[in-house]
C-alpha positions in Angstrom: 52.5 -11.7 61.5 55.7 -9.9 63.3 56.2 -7.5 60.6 52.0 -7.0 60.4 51.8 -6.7 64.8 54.6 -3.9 64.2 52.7 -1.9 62.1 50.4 -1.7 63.8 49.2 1.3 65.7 50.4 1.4 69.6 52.7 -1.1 69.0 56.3 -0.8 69.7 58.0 -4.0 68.7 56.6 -7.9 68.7 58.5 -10.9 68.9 57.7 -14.6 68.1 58.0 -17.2 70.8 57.8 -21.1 71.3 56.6 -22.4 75.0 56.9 -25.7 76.1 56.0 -26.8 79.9 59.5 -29.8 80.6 62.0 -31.7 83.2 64.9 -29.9 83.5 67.7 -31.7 85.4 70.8 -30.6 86.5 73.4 -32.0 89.0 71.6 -33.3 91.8 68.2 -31.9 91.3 65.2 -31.8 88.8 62.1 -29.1 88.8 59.4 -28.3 85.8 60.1 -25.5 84.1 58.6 -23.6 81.1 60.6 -23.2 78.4 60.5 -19.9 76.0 62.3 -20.2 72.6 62.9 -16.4 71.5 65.3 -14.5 68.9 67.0 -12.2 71.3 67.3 -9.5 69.3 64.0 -9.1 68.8 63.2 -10.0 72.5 65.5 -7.2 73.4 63.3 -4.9 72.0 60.3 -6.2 74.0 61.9 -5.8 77.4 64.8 -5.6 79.1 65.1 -9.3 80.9 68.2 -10.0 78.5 69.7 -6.7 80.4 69.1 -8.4 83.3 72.1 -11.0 83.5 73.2 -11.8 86.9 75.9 -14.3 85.7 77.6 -14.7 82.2 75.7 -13.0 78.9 72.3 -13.5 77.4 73.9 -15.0 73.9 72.2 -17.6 72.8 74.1 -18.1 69.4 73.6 -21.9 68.3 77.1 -22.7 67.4 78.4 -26.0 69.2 77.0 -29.5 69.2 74.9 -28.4 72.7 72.8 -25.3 72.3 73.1 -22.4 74.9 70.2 -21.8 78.0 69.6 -19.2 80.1 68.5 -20.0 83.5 66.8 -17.7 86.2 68.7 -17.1 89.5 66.2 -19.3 91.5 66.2 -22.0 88.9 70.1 -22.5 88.7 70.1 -22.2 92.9 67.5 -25.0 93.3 69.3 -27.1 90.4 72.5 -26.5 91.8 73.9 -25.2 88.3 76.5 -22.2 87.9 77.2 -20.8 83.9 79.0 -23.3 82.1 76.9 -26.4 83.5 74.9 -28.6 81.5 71.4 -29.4 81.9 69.1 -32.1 80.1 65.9 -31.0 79.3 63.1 -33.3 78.5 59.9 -32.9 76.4 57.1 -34.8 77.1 56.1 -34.4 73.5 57.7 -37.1 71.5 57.7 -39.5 68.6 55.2 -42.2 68.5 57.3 -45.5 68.4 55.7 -49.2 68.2 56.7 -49.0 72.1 53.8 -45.5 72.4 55.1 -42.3 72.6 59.1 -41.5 73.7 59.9 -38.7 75.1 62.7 -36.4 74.1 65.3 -35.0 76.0 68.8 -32.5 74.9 71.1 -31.6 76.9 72.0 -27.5 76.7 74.5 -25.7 78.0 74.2 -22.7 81.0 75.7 -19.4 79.5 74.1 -17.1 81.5 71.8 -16.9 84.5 69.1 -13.6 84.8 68.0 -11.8 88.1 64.1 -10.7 86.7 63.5 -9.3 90.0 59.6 -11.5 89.6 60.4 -15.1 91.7 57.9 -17.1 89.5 59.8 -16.0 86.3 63.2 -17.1 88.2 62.1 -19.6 89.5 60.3 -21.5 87.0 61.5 -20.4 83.3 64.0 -21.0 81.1 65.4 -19.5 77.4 67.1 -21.0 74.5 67.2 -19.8 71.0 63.8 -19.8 68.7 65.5 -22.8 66.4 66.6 -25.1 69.4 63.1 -24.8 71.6 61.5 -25.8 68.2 63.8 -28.8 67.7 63.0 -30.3 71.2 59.6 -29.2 71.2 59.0 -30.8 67.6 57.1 -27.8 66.4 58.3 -27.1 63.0 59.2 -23.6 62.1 56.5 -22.5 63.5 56.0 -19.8 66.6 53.1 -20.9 69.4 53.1 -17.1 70.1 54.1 -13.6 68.9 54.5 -11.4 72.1 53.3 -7.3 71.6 54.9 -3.8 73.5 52.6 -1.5 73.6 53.6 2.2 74.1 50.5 2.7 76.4 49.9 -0.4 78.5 46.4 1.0 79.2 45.8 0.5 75.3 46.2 -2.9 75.5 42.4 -3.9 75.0 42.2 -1.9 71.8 45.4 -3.1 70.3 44.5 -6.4 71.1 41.7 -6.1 69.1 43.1 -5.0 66.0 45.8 -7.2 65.9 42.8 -10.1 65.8 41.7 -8.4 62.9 44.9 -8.1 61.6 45.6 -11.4 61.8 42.6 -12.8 60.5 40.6 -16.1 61.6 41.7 -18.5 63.4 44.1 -16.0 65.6 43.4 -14.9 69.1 45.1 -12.3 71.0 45.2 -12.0 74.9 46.5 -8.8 77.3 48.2 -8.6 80.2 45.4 -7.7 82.2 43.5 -10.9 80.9 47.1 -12.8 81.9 47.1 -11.1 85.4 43.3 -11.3 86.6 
């Protein structure tokens, strides 16, 4: 669906995504976040958030036992964290046990905290690699979402609806202007 959103007319790059709403605790404090699991290179070419680094890099390479976060500046001040920290995050979805359903938690590690310049996105969000949102969040190799740039933002209504065709039944697609009423 990436390669088929890039092709199509108006559209600049697409990335997938995986969102999950979680606890994320640090030192001495806890919030809810939302969690977005992205491939940063193609993220990079939807925006430029990953530019935005106020403290250490936007690499989210999975290759130690704790997979890397990034955090935004709000965040990591209310949860008392710096780059290099760990965090636990934890996922209310879970496996079903005899006990009900147990939750799942991991703990990452902070490699870099971004400065969006939008409090809400600062404040309440959080990224990790594609693979390592999909491990805690259970989901499979599967993407919840595949995000669009569009070269003309004022297109976005008729790019959103061939990209439904594109994609066929059973796919939905939703602008920024629907997002931001």
């Amino acid at each position: 669906l990436v390669a088929t959103a890039e092709r199509t007319p108006g559209v600049i790059a697409a990335a997938p995504a995986v969102y999950g709403k979680m606890l994320i605790t640090g030192s001495r404090q806890s919030d809810g976040i939302v969690l977005k699991g992205i491939v940063p290179k193609m993220e990079a070419r939807m925006g430029s958030l990953l530019d935005h680094m106020k403290e250490g890099s936007a690499n989210l390479d999975d290759t130690g036992e704790i997979p890397p976060i990034l955090l935004g500046k709000e965040l990591a001040a209310t949860l008392a964290v710096r780059t290099g920290d760990t965090v636990t995050l934890t996922s209310p979805r879970g496996r079903l046990s005899p006990m009900g359903p147990m939750t799942r938690y991991q703990a990452f590690k902070v490699v870099g905290i971004f400065d969006s310049g939008f409090y809400e996105l600062d404040a309440q969000w959080a990224l990790t690699s594609l693979a390592a949102a999909q491990k805690l969040l259970i989901t499979g190799d599967v993407a919840s979402s595949i995000g669009v740039r569009a070269g003309d933002p004022d297109r976005a209504e008729e790019i959103a609806a061939a990209l439904k065709r594109e994609a066929g039944p059973g796919f939905g697609a939703v602008t920024w202007m629907e997002q931001n009423r």
